[in-house]
C-alpha positions as CSV (number, residue, x, y, z in Angstrom):
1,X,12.3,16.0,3.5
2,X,8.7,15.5,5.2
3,X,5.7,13.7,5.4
4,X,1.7,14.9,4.9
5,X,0.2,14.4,8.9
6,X,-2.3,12.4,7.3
7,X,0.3,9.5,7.1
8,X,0.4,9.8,11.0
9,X,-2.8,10.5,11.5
10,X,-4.2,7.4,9.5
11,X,-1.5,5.1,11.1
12,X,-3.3,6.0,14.5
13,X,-6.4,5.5,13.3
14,X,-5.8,2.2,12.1
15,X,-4.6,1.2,15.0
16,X,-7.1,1.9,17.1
17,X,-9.5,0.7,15.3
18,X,-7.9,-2.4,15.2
19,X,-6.4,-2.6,18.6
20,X,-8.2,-0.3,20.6
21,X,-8.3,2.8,22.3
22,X,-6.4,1.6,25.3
23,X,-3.7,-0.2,23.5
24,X,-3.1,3.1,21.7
25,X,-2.7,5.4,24.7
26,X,0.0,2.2,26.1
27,X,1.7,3.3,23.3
28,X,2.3,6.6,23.9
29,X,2.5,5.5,27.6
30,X,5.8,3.7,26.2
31,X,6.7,6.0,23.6
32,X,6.5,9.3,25.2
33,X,8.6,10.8,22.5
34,X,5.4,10.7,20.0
35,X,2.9,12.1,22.2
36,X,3.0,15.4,19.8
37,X,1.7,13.3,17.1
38,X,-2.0,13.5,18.6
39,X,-1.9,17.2,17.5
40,X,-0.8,16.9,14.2
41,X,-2.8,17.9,11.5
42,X,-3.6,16.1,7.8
43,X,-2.6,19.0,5.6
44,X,0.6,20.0,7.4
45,X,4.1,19.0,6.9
46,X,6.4,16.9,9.5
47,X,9.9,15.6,9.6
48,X,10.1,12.5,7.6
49,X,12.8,10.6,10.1
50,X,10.1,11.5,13.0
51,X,7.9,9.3,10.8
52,X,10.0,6.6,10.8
53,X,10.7,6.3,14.0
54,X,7.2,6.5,14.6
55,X,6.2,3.8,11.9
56,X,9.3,1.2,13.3
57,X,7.7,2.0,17.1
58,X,4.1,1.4,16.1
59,X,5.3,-1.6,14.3
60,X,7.6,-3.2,17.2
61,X,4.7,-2.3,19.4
62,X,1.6,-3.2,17.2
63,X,3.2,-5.7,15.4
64,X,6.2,-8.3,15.2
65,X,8.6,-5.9,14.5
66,X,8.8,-6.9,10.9
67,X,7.1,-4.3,9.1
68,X,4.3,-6.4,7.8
69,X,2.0,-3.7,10.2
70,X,2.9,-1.1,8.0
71,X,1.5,-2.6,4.9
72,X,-1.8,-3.1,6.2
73,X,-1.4,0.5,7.5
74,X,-0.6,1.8,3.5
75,X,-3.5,-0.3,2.6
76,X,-5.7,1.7,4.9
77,X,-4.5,4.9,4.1
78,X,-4.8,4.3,0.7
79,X,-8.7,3.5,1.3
80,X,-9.5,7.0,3.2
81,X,-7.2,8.6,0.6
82,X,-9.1,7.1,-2.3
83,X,-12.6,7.3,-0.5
84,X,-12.2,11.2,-1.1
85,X,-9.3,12.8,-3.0
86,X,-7.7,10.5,-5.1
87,X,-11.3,8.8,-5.9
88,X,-10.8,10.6,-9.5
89,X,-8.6,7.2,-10.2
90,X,-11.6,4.8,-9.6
91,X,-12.0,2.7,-13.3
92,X,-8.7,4.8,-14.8
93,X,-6.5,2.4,-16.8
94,X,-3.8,1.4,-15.5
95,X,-1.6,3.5,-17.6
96,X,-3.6,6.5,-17.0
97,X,-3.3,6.3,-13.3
98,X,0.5,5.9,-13.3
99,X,0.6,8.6,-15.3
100,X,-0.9,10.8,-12.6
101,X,1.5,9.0,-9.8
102,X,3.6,12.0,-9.3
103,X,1.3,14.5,-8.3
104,X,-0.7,11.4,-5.8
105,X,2.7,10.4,-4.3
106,X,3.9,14.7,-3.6
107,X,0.5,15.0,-1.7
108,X,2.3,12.8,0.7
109,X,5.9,13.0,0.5
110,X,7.4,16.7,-0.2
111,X,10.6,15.1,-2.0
112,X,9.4,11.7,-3.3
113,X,9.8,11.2,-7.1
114,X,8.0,8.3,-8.5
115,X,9.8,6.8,-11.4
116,X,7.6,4.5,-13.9
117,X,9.8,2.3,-16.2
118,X,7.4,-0.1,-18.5
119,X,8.6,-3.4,-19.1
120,X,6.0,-4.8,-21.1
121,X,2.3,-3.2,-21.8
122,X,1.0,-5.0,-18.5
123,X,4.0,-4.6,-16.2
124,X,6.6,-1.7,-14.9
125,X,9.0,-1.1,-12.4
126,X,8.1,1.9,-10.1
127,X,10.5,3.4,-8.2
128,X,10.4,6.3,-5.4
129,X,13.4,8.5,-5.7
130,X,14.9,11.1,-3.3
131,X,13.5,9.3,-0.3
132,X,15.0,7.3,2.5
133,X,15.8,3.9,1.7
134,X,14.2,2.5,4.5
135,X,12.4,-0.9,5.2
136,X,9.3,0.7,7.2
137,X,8.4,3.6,4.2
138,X,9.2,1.1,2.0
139,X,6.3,-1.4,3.5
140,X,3.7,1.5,3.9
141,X,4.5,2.7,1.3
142,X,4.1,-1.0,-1.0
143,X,0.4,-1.0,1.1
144,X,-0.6,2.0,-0.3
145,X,0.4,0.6,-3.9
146,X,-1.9,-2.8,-2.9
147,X,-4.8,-0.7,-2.3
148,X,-4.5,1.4,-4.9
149,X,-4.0,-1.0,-7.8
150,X,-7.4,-2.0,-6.5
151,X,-9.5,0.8,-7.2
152,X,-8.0,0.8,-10.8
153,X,-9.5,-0.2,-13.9
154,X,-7.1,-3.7,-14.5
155,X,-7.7,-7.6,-12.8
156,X,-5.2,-10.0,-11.4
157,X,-2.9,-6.9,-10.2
158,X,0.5,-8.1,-8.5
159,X,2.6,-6.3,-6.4
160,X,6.0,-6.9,-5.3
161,X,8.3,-5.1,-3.0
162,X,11.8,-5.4,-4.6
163,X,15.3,-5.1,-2.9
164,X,16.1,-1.6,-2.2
165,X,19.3,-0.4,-3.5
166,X,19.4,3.2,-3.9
167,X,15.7,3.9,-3.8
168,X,12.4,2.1,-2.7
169,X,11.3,0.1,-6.0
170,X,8.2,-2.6,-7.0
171,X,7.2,-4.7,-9.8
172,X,3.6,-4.2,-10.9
173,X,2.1,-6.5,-13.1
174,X,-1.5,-6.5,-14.4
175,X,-4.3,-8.0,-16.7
176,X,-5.8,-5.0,-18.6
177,X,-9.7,-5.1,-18.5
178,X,-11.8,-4.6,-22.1
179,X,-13.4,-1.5,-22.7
């Protein structure tokens, strides 16, 4: 299983732009174990439990170690990602854009299958399959949902994390937009 660099390359960059230059280098002053991670590149593939180990250290060392950090990193991510790329989902309905949520979430994750279950016209379940079950993907990963519910064609959009059992799983819940 691994993860695009540009999930550890826009975790960086969020945090230096939040925290600073300096605060970043103390962290890989502390964390000498992830110094590779300043080489790595966007379109290349790295070890998914190197990623969270790197995601649960940026968060004890960013944040208050729980995982709240990461969300605001998925947001982010989401943005750059949508600002080029995945900008083709700008004004999609809703249901057009979770059609397309396979191929979006395999540009990040080699092994992550996104599972859509509709509940009622304006709300599903969506669950990410085949990935670790683990609380810091699971937060980046429901930040990345935030921000890109956003950029889609529906008002009032909720998201909610749900308990993990076997895979990482959210409610979505949505006011369609006429025309």
């Amino acid at each position: 299983m691994q993860v695009k660099g540009k999930a550890f390359t826009s975790a960086l960059e969020y945090t230096d732009k939040k925290y600073g230059c300096e605060k970043v280098k103390l962290f890989f002053t502390h964390f000498p174990a992830f110094e590779e991670i300043k080489n790595y590149n966007d379109l290349n593939w790295y070890s998914i439990d190197m990623y969270l180990k790197f995601s649960e250290s940026l968060d004890k060392y960013f944040g208050f170690g729980d995982a709240s950090l990461l969300v605001e990193i998925g947001e982010y991510s989401a943005k750059k990602a949508f600002e080029s790329s995945h900008r083709l989902f700008k004004d999609l309905s809703m249901q057009c854009a979770l059609s397309n949520a396979q191929s979006v979430f395999l540009s990040y994750y080699s092994a992550g299958i996104a599972e859509i279950k509709y509940l009622r016209d304006n709300k599903i379940t969506f669950s990410v399959k085949n990935l670790p079950v683990s609380p810091y993907l699971g937060k980046t990963i429901h930040g990345w949902i935030k921000h890109a519910v956003k950029s889609i064609k529906a008002n009032d959009t909720n998201v909610v994390e749900l308990e993990p059992k076997t895979c990482l799983c959210y409610s979505i819940e949505w006011t369609n937009l006429a025309g």
